[in-house]
C-alpha positions as a Python dict, from the first residue, in 0.01 Angstrom:
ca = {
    (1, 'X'): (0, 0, 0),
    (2, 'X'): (345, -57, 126),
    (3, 'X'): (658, -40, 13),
    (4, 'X'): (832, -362, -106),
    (5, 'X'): (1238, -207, -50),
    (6, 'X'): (1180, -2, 293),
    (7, 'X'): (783, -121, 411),
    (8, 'X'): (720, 212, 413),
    (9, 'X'): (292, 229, 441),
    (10, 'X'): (256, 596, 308),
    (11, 'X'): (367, 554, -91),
    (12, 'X'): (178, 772, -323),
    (13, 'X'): (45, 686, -650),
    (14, 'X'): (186, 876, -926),
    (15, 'X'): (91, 752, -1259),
    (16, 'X'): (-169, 555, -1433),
    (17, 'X'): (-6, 439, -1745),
    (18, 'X'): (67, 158, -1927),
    (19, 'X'): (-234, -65, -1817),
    (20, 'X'): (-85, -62, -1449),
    (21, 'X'): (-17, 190, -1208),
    (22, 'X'): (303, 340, -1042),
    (23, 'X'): (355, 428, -689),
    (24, 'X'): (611, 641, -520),
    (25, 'X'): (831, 611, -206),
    (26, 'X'): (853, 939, 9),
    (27, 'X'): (1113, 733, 259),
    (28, 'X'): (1358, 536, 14),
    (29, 'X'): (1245, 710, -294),
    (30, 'X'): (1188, 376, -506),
    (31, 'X'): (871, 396, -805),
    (32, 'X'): (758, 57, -811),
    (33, 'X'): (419, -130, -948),
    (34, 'X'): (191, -339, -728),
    (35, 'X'): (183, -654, -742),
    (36, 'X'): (-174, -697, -884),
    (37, 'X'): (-32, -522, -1186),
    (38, 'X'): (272, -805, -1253),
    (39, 'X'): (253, -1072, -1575),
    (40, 'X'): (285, -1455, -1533),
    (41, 'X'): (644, -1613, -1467),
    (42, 'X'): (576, -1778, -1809),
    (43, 'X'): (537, -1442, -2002),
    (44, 'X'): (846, -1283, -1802),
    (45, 'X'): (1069, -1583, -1936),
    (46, 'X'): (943, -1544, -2297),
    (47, 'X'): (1022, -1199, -2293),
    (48, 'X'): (1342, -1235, -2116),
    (49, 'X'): (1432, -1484, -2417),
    (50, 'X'): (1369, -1259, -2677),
    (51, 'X'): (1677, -1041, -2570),
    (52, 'X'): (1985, -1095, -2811),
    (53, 'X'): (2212, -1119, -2498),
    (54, 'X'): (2487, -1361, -2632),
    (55, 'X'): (2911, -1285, -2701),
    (56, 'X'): (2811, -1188, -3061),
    (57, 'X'): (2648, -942, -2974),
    (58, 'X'): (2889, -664, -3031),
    (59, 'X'): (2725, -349, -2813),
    (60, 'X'): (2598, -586, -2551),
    (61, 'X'): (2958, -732, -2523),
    (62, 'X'): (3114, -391, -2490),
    (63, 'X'): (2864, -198, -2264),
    (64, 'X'): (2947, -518, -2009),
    (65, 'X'): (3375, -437, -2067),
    (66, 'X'): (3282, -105, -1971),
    (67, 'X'): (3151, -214, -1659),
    (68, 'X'): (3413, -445, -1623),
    (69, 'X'): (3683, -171, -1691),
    (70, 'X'): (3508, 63, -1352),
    (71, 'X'): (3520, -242, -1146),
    (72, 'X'): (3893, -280, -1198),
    (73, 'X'): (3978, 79, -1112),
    (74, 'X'): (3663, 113, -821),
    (75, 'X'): (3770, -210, -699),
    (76, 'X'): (4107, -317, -763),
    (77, 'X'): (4150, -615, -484),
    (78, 'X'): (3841, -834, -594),
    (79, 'X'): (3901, -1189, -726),
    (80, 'X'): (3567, -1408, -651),
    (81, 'X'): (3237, -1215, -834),
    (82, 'X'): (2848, -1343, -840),
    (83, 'X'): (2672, -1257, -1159),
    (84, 'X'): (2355, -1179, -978),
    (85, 'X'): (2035, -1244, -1225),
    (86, 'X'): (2263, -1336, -1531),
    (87, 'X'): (1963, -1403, -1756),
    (88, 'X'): (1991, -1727, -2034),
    (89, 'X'): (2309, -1653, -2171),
    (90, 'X'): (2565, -1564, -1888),
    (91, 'X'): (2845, -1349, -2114),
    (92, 'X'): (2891, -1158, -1807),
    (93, 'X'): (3115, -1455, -1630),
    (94, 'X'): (3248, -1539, -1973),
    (95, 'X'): (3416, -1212, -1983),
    (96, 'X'): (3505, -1182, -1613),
    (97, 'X'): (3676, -1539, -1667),
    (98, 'X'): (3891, -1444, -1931),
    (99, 'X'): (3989, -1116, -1726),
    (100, 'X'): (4124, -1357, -1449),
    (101, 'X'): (3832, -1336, -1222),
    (102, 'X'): (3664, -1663, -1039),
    (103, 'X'): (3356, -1581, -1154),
    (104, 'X'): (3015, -1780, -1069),
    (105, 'X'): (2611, -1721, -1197),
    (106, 'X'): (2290, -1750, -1067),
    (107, 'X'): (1910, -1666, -1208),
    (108, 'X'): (1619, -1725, -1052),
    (109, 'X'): (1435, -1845, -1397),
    (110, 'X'): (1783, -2005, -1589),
    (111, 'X'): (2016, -2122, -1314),
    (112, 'X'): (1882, -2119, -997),
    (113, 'X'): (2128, -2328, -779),
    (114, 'X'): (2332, -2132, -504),
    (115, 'X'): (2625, -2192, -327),
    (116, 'X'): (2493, -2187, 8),
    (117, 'X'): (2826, -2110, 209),
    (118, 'X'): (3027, -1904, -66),
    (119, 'X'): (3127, -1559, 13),
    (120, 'X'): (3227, -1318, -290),
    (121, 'X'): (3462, -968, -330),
    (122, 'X'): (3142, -812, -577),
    (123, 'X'): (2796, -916, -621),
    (124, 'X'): (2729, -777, -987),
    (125, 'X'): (2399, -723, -1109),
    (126, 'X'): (2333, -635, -1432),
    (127, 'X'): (1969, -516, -1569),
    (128, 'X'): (1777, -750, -1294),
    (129, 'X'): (1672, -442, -1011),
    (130, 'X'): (1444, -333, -1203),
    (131, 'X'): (1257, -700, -1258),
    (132, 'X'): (1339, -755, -844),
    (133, 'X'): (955, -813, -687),
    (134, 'X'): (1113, -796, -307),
    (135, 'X'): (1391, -577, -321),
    (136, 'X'): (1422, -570, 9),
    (137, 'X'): (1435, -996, 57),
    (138, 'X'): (1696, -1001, -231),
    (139, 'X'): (1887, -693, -79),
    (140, 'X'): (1942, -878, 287),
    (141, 'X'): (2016, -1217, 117),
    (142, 'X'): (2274, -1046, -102),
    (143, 'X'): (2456, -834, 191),
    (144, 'X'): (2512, -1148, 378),
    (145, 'X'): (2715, -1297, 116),
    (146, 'X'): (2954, -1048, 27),
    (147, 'X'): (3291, -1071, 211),
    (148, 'X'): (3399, -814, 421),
    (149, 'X'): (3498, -482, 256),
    (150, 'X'): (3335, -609, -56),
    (151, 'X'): (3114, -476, -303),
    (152, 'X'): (2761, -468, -482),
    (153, 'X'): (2731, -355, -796),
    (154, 'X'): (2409, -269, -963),
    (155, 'X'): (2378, -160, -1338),
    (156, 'X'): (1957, -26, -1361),
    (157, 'X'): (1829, 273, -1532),
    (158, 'X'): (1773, 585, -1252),
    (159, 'X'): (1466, 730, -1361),
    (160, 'X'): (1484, 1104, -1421),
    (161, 'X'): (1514, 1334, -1205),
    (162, 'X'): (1503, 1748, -1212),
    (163, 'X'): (1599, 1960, -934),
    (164, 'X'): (1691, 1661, -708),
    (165, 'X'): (1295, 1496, -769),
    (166, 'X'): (1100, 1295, -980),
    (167, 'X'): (1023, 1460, -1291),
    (168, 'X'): (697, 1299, -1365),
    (169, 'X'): (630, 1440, -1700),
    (170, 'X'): (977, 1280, -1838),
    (171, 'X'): (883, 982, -1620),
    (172, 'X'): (517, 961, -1796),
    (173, 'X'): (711, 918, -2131),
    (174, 'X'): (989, 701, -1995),
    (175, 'X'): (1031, 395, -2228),
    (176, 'X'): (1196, 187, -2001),
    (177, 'X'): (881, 225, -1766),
    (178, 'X'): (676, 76, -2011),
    (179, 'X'): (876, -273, -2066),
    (180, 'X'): (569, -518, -1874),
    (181, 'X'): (907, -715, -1666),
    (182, 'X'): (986, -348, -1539),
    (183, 'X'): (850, -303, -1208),
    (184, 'X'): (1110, -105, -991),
    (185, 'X'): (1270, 217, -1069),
    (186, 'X'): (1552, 328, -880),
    (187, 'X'): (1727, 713, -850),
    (188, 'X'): (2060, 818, -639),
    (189, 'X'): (1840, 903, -380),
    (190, 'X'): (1714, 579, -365),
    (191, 'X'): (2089, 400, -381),
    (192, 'X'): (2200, 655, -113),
    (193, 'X'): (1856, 534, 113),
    (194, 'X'): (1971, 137, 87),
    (195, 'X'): (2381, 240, 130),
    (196, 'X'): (2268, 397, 482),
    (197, 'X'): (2023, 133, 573),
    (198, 'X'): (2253, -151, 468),
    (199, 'X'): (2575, 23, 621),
    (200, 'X'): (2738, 60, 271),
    (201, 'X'): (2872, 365, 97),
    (202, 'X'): (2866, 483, -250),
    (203, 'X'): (3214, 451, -393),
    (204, 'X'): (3150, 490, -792),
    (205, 'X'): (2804, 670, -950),
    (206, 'X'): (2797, 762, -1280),
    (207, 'X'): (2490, 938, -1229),
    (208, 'X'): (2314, 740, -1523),
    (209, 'X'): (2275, 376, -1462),
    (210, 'X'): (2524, 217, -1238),
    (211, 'X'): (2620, 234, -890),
    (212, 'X'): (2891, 53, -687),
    (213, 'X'): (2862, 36, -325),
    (214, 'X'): (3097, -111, -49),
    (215, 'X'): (3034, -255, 249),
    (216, 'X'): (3214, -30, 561),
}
């Protein structure tokens, strides 16, 4: 078994639950499920489009301004963003765009069309690490297109954690473990891993579920 963020071979498995099992990282600290244990692309878009992710959507709308609201005091000089796995409905760039941002989307399932050559100030993504199959693959692809001094921003549950590791009884019960798209779980440790391999740092962590990270 290896690794799919740092190929480490020496993962151990933690957990059978759920009809799949879940593996941990001693080198990068990520809990992820092999790939034997994934659902159809079909299934994954069905349940994708059973989210109520649309601008009505009062609490969806406002959890996003929140995010929105960091970024503008972590990040003050950013102008182009990347909605990174924006899902069906992109409100994301909807409300970036009315905040004065040039703001752009792409999905691998909904809009899957890149800008080949376009560099950006952030790279948001927003409830999509945890669905990532090759975190590592997405992670290089991503680095190379932020601009210099910019930023990647990553909004995921961190699983929980007591006295700095896993607690695996709290994990065991973890709802968002059990969602069958969820197959990547991420702590501070594990952010703190990918800022030192990708030659980022942390510059915002609210120590909950989003992490901002800067390229030095």
């Amino acid at each position: 078994m290896k690794c799919p963020l740092c190929d480490c071979h020496h993962p151990s498995l933690i957990l059978k639950a759920d009809l799949r099992e879940y593996w941990l990282c001693p080198k990068c600290f990520l809990i992820f499920v092999p790939s034997q244990f994934f659902i159809s692309k079909k299934e994954e878009v069905s349940r994708y489009l059973e989210h109520d992710n649309n601008l009505q959507n009062k609490g969806y709308v406002e959890m996003f301004q929140k995010k929105i609201n960091t970024i503008k005091e972590v990040c003050p000089k950013v102008k182009i963003v990347l909605d990174y796995g924006c899902g069906y409905a992109p409100v994301l760039k909807t409300l970036f765009e009315r905040q004065g941002y040039d703001a752009s989307i792409y999905d691998p399932n909904f809009f899957p069309e890149e800008k080949p050559n376009q560099k950006y100030d952030l790279i948001i993504s927003t409830e999509t690490f945890e669905h990532i199959k090759k975190p590592r693959e997405d992670l290089v692809h991503l680095i190379q297109k932020i601009s210099t001094n910019g930023y990647l921003a990553v909004m995921t549950r961190f699983y929980p954690i007591k006295k700095n590791n896993l607690c695996l009884d709290s994990f065991g019960k973890w709802y968002y473990k059990r969602d069958p798209t969820h197959i990547a779980f991420y702590s501070q440790k594990t952010f703190s891993w990918m800022a030192d391999e990708l030659k980022m740092k942390v510059c915002h962590n609210n120590r909950f579920d989003f992490i901002i990270l800067q390229r030095k």
